[in-house]
Structures are given as structure tokens and as C-alpha cells.
C-alpha positions in Angstrom: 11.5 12.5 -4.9 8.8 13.1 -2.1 5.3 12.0 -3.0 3.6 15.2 -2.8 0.4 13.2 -2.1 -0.7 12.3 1.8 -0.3 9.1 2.6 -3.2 6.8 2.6 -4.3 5.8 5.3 -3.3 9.3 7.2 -1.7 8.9 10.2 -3.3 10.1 13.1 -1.9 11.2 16.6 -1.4 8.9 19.3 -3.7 9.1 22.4 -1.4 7.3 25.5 -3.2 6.7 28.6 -1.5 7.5 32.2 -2.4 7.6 36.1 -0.7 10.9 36.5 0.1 14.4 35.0 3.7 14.4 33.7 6.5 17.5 34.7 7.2 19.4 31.5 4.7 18.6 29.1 2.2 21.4 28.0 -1.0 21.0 29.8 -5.1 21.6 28.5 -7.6 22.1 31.2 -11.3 21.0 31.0 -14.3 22.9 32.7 -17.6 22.9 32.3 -20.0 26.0 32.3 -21.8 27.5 35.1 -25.0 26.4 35.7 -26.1 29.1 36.2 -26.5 32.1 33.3 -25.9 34.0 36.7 -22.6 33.2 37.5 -19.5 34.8 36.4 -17.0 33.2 34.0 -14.1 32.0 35.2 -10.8 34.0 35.1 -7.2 32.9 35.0 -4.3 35.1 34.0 -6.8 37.7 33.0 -8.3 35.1 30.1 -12.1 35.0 30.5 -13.3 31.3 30.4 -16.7 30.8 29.3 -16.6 26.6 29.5 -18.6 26.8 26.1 -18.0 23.5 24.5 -15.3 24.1 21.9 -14.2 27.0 23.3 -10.1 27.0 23.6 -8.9 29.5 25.5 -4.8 30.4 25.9 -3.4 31.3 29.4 -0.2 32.7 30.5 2.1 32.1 33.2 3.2 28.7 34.7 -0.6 26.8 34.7 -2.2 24.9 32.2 -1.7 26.5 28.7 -4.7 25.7 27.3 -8.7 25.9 29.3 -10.8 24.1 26.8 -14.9 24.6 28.1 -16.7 21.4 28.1 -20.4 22.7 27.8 -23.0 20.9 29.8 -21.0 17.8 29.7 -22.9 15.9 27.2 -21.3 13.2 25.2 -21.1 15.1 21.7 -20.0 18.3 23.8 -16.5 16.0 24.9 -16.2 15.6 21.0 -16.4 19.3 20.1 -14.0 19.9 22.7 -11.7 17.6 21.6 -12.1 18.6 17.8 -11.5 22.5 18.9 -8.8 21.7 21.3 -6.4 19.6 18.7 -6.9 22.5 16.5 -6.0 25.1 19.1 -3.0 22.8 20.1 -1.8 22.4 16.1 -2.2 26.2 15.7 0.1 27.0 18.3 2.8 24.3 17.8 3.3 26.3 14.4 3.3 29.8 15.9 6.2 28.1 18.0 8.3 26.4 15.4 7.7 29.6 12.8 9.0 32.0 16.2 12.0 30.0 16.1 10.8 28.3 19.7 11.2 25.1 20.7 8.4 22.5 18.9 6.5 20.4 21.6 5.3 16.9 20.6 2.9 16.1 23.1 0.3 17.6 25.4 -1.5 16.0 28.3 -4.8 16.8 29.8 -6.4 15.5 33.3 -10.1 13.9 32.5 -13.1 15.2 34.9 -14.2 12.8 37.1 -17.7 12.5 35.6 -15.5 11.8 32.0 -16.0 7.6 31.5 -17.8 5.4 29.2 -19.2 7.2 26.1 -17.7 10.7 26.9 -14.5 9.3 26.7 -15.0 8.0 23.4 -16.4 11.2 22.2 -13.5 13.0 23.4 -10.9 10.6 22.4 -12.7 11.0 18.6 -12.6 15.0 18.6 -8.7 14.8 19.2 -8.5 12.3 16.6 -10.0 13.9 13.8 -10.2 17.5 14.8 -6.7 18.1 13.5 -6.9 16.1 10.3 -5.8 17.8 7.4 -5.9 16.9 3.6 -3.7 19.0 1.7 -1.8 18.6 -1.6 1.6 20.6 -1.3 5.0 21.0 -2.7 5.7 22.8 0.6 6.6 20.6 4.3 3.8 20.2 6.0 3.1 22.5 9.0 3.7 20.7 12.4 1.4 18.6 14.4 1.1 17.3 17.9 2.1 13.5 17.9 1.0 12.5 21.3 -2.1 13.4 23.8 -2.1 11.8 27.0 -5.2 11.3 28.9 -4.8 11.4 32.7 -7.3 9.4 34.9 -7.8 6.7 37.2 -10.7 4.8 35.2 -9.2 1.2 34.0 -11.6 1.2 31.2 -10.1 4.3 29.6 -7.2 1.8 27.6 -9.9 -0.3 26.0 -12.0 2.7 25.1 -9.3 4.9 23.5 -8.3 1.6 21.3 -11.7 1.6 20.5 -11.9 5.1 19.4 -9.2 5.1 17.3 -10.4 2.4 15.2 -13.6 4.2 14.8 -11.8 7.5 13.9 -9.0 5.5 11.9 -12.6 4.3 9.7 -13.7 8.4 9.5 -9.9 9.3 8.4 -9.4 6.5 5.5 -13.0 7.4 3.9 -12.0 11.2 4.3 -8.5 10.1 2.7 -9.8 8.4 -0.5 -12.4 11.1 -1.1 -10.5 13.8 -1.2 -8.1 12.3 -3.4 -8.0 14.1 -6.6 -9.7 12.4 -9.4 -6.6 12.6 -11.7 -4.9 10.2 -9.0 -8.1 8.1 -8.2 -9.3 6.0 -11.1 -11.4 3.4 -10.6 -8.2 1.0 -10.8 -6.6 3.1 -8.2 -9.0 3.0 -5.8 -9.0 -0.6 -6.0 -5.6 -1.7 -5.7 -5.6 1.1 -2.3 -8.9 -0.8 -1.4 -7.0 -3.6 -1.7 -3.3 -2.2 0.3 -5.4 -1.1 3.3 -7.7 -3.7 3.9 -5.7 -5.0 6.5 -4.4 -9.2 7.0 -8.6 -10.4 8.1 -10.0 -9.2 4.9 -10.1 -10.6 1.4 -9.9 -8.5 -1.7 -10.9 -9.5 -4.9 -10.9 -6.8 -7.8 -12.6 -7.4 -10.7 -11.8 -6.0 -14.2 -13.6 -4.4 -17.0 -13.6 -8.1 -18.6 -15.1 -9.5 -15.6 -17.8 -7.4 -15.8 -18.6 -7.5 -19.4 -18.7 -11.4 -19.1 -21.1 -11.3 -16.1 -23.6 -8.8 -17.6 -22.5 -5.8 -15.3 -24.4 -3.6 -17.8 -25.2 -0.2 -15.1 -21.7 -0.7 -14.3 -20.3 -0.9 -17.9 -22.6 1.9 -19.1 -21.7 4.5 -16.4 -18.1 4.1 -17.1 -17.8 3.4 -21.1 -18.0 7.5 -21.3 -14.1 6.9 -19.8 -10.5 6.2 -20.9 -10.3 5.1 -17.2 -12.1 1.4 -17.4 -14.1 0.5 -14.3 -13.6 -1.9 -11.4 -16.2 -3.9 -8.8 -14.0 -4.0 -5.4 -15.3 -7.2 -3.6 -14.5 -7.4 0.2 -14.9 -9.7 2.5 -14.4 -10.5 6.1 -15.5 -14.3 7.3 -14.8 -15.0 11.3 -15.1 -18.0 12.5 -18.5 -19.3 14.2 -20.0 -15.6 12.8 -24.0 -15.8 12.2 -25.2 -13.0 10.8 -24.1 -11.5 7.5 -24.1 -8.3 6.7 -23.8 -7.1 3.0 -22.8 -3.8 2.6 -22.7 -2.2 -1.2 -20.9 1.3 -1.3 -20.9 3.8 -4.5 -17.8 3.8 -5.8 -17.9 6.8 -8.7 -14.4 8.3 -8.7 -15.3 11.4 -10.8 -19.2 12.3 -11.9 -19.1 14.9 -14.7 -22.9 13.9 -15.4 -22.5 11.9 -18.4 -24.1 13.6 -21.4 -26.8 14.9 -19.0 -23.6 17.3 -18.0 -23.3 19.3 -14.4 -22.8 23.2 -14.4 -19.7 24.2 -13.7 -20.3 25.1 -10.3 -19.6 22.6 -8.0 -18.0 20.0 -10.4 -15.1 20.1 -8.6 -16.5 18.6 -5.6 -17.4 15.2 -7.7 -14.1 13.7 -6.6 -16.1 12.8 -3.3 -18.8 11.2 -5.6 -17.4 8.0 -4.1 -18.0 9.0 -0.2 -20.3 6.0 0.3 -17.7 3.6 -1.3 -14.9 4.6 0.8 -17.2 4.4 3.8 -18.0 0.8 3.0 -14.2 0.3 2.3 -13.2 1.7 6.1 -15.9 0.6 7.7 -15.4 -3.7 6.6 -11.6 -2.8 7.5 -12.5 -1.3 11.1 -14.8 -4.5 11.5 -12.2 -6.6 10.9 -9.6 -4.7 13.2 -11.8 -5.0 16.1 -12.4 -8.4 15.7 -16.3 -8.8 15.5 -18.1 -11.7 15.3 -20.1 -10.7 12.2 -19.5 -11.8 8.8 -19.4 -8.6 6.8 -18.8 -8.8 2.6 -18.6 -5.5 1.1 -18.7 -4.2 -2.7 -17.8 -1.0 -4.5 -18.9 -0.8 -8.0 -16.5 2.1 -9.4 -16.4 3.6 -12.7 -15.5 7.4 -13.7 -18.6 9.3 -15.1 -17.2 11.0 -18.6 -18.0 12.4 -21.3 -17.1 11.2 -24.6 -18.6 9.5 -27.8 -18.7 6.1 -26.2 -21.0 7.6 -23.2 -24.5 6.2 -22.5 -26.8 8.0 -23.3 -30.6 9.2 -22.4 -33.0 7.3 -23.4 -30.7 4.0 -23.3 -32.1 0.8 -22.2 -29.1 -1.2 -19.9 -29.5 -4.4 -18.7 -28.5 -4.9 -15.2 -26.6 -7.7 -13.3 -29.5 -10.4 -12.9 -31.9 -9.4 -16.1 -33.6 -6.5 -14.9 -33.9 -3.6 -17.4 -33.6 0.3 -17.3 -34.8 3.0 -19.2 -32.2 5.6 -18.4 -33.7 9.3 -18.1 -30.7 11.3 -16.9 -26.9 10.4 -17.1 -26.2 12.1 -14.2 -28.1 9.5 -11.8 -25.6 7.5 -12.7 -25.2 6.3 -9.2 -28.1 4.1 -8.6 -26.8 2.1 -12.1 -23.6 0.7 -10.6 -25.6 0.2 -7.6 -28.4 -2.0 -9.0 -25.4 -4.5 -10.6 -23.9 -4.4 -7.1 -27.1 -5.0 -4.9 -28.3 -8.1 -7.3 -25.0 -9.8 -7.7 -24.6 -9.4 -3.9 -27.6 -10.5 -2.6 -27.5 -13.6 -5.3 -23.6 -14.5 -4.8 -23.3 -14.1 -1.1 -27.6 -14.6 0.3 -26.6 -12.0 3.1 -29.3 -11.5 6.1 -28.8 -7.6 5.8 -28.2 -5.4 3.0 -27.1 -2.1 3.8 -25.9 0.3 0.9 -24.4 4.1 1.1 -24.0 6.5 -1.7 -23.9 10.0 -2.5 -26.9 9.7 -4.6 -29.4 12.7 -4.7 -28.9 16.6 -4.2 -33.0 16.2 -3.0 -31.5 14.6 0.6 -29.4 18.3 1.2 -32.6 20.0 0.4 -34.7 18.3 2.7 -32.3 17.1 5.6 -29.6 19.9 4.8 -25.5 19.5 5.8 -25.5 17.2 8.6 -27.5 14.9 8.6 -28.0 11.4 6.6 -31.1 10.3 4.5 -32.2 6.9 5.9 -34.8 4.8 4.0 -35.1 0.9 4.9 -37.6 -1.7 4.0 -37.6 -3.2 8.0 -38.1 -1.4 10.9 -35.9 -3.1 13.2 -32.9 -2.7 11.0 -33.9 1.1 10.9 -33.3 1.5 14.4 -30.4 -0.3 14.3 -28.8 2.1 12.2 -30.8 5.4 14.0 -28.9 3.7 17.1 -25.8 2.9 15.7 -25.3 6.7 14.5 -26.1 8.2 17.4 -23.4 6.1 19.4 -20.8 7.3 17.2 -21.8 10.8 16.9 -23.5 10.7 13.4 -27.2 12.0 12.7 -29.9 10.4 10.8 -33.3 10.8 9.8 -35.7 8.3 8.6 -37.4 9.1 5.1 -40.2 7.1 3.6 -40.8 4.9 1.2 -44.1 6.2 -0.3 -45.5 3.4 -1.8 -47.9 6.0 -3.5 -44.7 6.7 -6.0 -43.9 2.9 -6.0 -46.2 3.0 -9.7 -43.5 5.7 -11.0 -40.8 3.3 -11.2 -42.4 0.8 -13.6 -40.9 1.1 -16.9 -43.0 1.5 -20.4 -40.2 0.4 -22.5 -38.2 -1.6 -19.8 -38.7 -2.8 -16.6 -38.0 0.1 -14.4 -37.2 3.9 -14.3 -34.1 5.6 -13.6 -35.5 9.0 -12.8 -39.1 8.6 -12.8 -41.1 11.6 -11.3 -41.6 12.7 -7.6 -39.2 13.3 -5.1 -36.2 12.8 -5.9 -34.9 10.9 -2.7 -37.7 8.7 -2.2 -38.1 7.8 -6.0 -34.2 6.8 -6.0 -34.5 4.6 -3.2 -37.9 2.9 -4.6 -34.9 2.5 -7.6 -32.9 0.6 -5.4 -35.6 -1.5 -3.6 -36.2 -3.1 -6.9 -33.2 -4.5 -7.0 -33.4 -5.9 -3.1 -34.9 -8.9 -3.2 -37.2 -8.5 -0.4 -34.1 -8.7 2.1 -34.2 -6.5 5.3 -32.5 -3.2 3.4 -31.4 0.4 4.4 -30.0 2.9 1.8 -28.1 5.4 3.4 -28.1 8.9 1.1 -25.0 10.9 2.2 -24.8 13.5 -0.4 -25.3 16.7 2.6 -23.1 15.2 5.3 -20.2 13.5 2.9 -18.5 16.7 2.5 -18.2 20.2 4.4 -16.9 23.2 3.7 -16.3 24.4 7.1 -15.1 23.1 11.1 -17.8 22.0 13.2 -17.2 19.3 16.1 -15.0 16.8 14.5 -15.6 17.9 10.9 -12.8 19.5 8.9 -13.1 21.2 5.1 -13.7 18.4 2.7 -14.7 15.4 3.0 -16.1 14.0 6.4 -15.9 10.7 6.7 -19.4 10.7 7.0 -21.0 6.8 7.7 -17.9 4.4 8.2 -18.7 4.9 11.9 -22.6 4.4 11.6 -21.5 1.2 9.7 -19.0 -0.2 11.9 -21.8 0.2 15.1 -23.7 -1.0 13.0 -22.1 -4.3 12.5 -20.9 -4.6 16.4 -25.1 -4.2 17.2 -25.5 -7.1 14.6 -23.5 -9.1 16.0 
């Protein structure tokens, strides 16, 4: 019997790289857009050409089939092109095959002459991932294009399409295990596929409910004792030889988040099987790390439990004791995310003594207020690292925004009847990452909130319905700027 389930990691087209165009093999054009507001669109075939980045134009007759408008040329203008073009491409591979024609495999498309370095890597990224598709069926899927071939005469274009893919392979895997349905991914599940993709440079170690019990994992065991699905702490780790730095990266793993007790509305529960975004980032991005070979030491954990409801559920007004000592007052089962977290950052910091702790979660619905869809909540204890990860994202085509840590609101988190406060009052962003310092150490530390950007319900650039992949590329900069 077919698994009805996509495969995990998907499998992404090919992108080949050749010196010349090739006879028989349906072409895309790329132009750029006048200059000048003045000038008059081009015109092939009687098809108006705008060269609006993203905009995919088909043409008749015995040219290229597709003109695909490149914008102003800018780097993130490549990727939208890209993005729109694999989707034009897919679209009309399965108007052919459902016509009865003849399916093509493969397109090709000449690069401009001004196309190297970082443009090519933005458009080698939109291709990747703009025709990426997540779909649970008992139909055959519909056709894709297998094959793109870049034409041009650049002999760096072979090291930076490798490198592309990697970074887009990263996106696709945390896209993959979020939108997983939560009756497949249990915490156990997402382990053991943590464990099946990690590749042969990374260690996996899984730990089990007993584990956890026996080292004092209390956010960990309190989030998930609601659930007939016990939870897990995925522990990663990739260790190259003569590496100096260490990066420790800490990844919410919550593989369904009803709320607890402190229940959701109805609305939008449905969307809570991508409450563990930030842990599949953390998963991809340690795997890409280790793929390209970098010479940072990167360990990565994924606390992840399942968020239920039942009589065994913790509840408000709980007092858990963490990984470490350190005791909560809960307030709200539903910030259940910066529980597991707190285990994770201590043990972490105590069990490995990295130089950088960087974690990523899907933590507050205050960061889609105030930063909205597409773009990621940063808050960091050290300015330097900051940077690094401002930079990082905006390599890789990923937006963020530093937030602050008001120390004003510091006070807030002190506990009355244990040491700190789950949900103390203020913001709700800033107060859950003054949470999460607490449990830093004093080490240089970002927190990365994803909860806008970790999931879309529309295209735009490389972005598809569903989760986005949002962060495994920042990460995997991240770690190459490291190092």
C-alpha cells in the first residue's frame, strides 16, 4: 500500500548547471523592467511583458515559452522570480499531461549577465521552494518539473547552486515536519525522524519520558503529562574536528498545543501542528551545518511534548521545578512553550558550556501583533551576536527585527510563591523572553520568536500555504558567520 504521507525529507527538483542552451527543452526568459515608468512594455507574440519581479508571462510560437520579469534586479527580486516561475512551470506541466500532451521534465533558462554571487543564490532558492507542495492525498500527485538548468558562463555558479540547495533543503525539512499532522507527529515520531534525517556527521541521542523524570525535566514533564503521547528531548550534535566556537541551539519542539487547561478557541487550533516550527528549524538547520561541512561545533535540542488536555494536565497555579532548581509559578497552560524551553536552555548550557546560545520557538501571538507575518522577533542579551543574526537573515532572504529587553519589566518576572513567573504582566514578547533570560546563564543569547513568519496562508516570494520554513536558513548563516 502507498504511504499516503509525503516523504520526509521532500524531494526537491534538481538545478544542473551548463555553458549552453540545449535543442528541445522548454525555455524561460529573464528581463528586467524599464527604467523608465516611460517606456513601453515589452511585447512578444502579442503577450505584454511588464519585467515585474514575479511576473510569469506565457508566449506562443517557437521562442522561449515562458518571460519571467526580474524587477530592478535586486537579490530578493531573483528569488520571487524564481518562486513565481517554478509555479508557472508546474502549472503548465499539468495542463499538458491532463490535455493528454506530452509531459516535459525539464526546463532551462539563460542567466543575465549581471546574475552572479548572491543573485544566483536567490534565484537558485525561489526555484527550489517555490514549487514545494505539502499535501495529504489518496489521489497521484499532480506532475512536477524534475530538472532546471541554469545557463551561464560564471564558474562559480556549480558551488553556489550546491550551496543553495542545502539552504533550501534546511527551509523544505522544517516545512516537512510542521506540517505533518499531529495524529502522525508525536513527540516520539518526531524524534526517531529527527533522528532518520540527521544525516552520517550528526549524533542523535533521544531521550525518553524516564530520562527525564530522573533528571528533573519538570517544564518538560508538566507540559506533556496532559498526553497519552509521552514526551521526548531530541539531543543533536555535530563535533568537527579543530572547530572553536560552539554554538547551542535549543528549538521548541510542541507537536500539538491545545492550550492545556488554559484551552485555545476553536479557531485556529488547527494550525497548532506547526507549534513545533522552531524545533524543526533547529533540526534542519544542525543537519545543513553538517552537510556543508563547517567548522563550527553546533549541539542542538528539541524538548517535545504534546500539549493535552486531560485529568493528568498541569495546571494554573502549579509550581514546576525546572532542569537545574529553578522554580515556576505557572499562570497560563497555554505558554506552555517557554516550560520545555527553560529545561532545555539550563541542561544545555550546564551539559555542553556552549559560547552561543541561540533558541527559536513559536512562542507569543504578541510578536504577529507587533512585527506582523513576515518578519521574526529578535531579542538577544549581546549586541554582536544580534547582528550576527540581523546579518545572517538578510543573506538568506529572511527578515528580522530587534525587540528589547526592557529591563523596566525585568521586576515582573520574580516570583512571590516561586522563583519566577510564567506569564507575568506587560508585553507579552518582551516578558517571555525576560522568561527565558533567566534561564541563560549570562551566556551571549538570542531568542528568535517565529510565531508570524512560521506559517503562511498564502504565496509570496518563496513562501507557499503552510508552514514556511521560516529560520533554518538564518541558523545555518548563522553558524557559517560563527565560524
Amino acid at each position: 500500500m502507498r504511504n499516503p504521507l509525503p516523504p520526509v525529507p521532500a524531494t526537491l527538483l534538481d538545478i544542473e548547471v551548463a555553458g549552453e542552451l540545449r535543442r528541445g527543452v522548454p525555455t524561460a526568459r529573464l528581463v528586467a523592467a524599464p527604467d523608465n515608468d516611460d517606456v513601453e512594455p515589452l511585447e512578444i507574440e502579442g503577450v505584454r511583458i511588464t519585467g515585474k519581479a514575479g511576473d510569469v508571462q506565457t508566449v506562443p510560437g517557437g521562442g522561449p515559452r515562458w518571460i519571467a520579469g526580474l524587477g530592478g534586479g535586486e537579490p530578493r527580486e531573483y528569488r520571487k522570480t524564481g518562486a513565481a516561475l517554478a509555479r508557472a512551470v508546474n502549472a503548465a506541466l499539468a495542463e499538458d499531461v491532463e490535455h493528454g500532451g506530452k509531459a516535459f521534465r525539464a526546463v532551462q533558462l539563460q542567466l543575465p549577465e549581471e546574475a552572479a554571487g548572491e543573485h544566483v543564490t536567490e534565484l537558485a532558492l525561489g526555484l527550489l521552494l517555490g514549487g514545494y507542495r505539502y499535501k495529504v492525498s489518496g489521489d497521484d500527485p499532480k506532475p512536477s518539473v524534475r530538472t532546471v538548468r541554469l545557463v551561464g558562463e560564471d564558474l562559480a555558479l556549480p558551488e553556489l547552486v550546491a550551496r543553495a540547495s542545502v539552504l533550501a533543503a534546511a527551509t523544505a525539512l522544517t516545512r516537512d515536519l510542521a506540517n505533518t499532522p499531529s495524529n502522525v507527529k508525536t513527540p516520539a515520531w518526531l524524534a526517531d525522524t529527527a533522528a532518520r534525517v540527521a544525516g552520517p556527521r550528526v549524533e542523535v541521542t533521544v531521550r525518553d519520558e524516564k530520562w527525564l523524570a530522573a533528571e528533573g525535566f519538570g517544564g518538560v514533564l508538566a507540559v506533556g503529562g496532559g498526553s497519552a503521547r509521552p514526551p521526548r528531548l531530541i539531543e543533536m550534535a555535530y563535533k568537527p574536528s579543530g572547530a572553536a566556537p560552539h554554538l547551542l541551539l535549543v528549538g521548541k519542539g510542541i507537536t500539538f498545543d491545545t492550550g492545556g487547561l488554559s484551552i485555545k478557541p476553536a479557531d485556529g487550533m488547527h494550525l497548532m501542528r506547526t507549534d513545533m516550527a522552531g524545533g524543526a528549524a533547529v533540526i534542519a538547520a544542525i543537519r545543513a551545518v553538517a552537510a556543508l561541512g563547517l567548522p563550527v561545533r553546533v549541539t542542538a535540542l528539541v524538548p517535545c511534548a504534546e500539549n493535552h488536555v486531560s485529568g493528568s494536565s498541569y495546571r494554573p497555579g502549579d509550581i514546576v521545578r525546572h532542569y537545574g532548581g529553578k522554580t515556576t509559578e505557572v499562570g497560563n497552560t497555554d505558554a506552555e512553550g517557554r516550560m520545555v524551553l527553560a529545561d532545555a536552555l539550563t541542561y544545555g548550557i550546564r551539559r555542553f558550556t556552549p559560547d552561543y546560545v541561540v533558541d527559536a520557538a513559536t512562542l507569543t501571538g504578541a510578536m504577529k501583533v507587533s512585527l506582523g507575518l513576515r518578519t521574526g522577533g529578535l531579542f538577544a542579551s549581546d549586541d554582536a551576536l544580534a547582528a550576527a543574526v540581523v546579518s545572517a537573515g538578510s543573506r538568506v532572504g529572511e527578515a528580522w527585527w530587534r525587540m528589547p529587553l526592557v529591563e523596566d519589566y525585568a521586576e515582573n518576572v520574580r516570583g512571590e510563591f516561586g522563583d519566577v513567573r510564567q506569564t507575568p504582566g506587560g508585553p507579552g514578547g518582551i516578558t517571555a523572553a525576560l522568561f527565558l533570560r533567566e534561564f541563560t546563564s549570562g551566556l551571549p543569547w538570542a531568542h528568535l520568536d517565529i510565531a508570524g513568519p512560521a506559517r503562511s496562508e498564502k504565496n509570496y516570494d518563496e513562501v507557499v500555504p503552510g508552514a514556511t520554513g521560516f529560520a533554518a536558513r538564518t541558523l545555518v548563516e548563522l553558524a557559517a558567520s560563527l565560524g
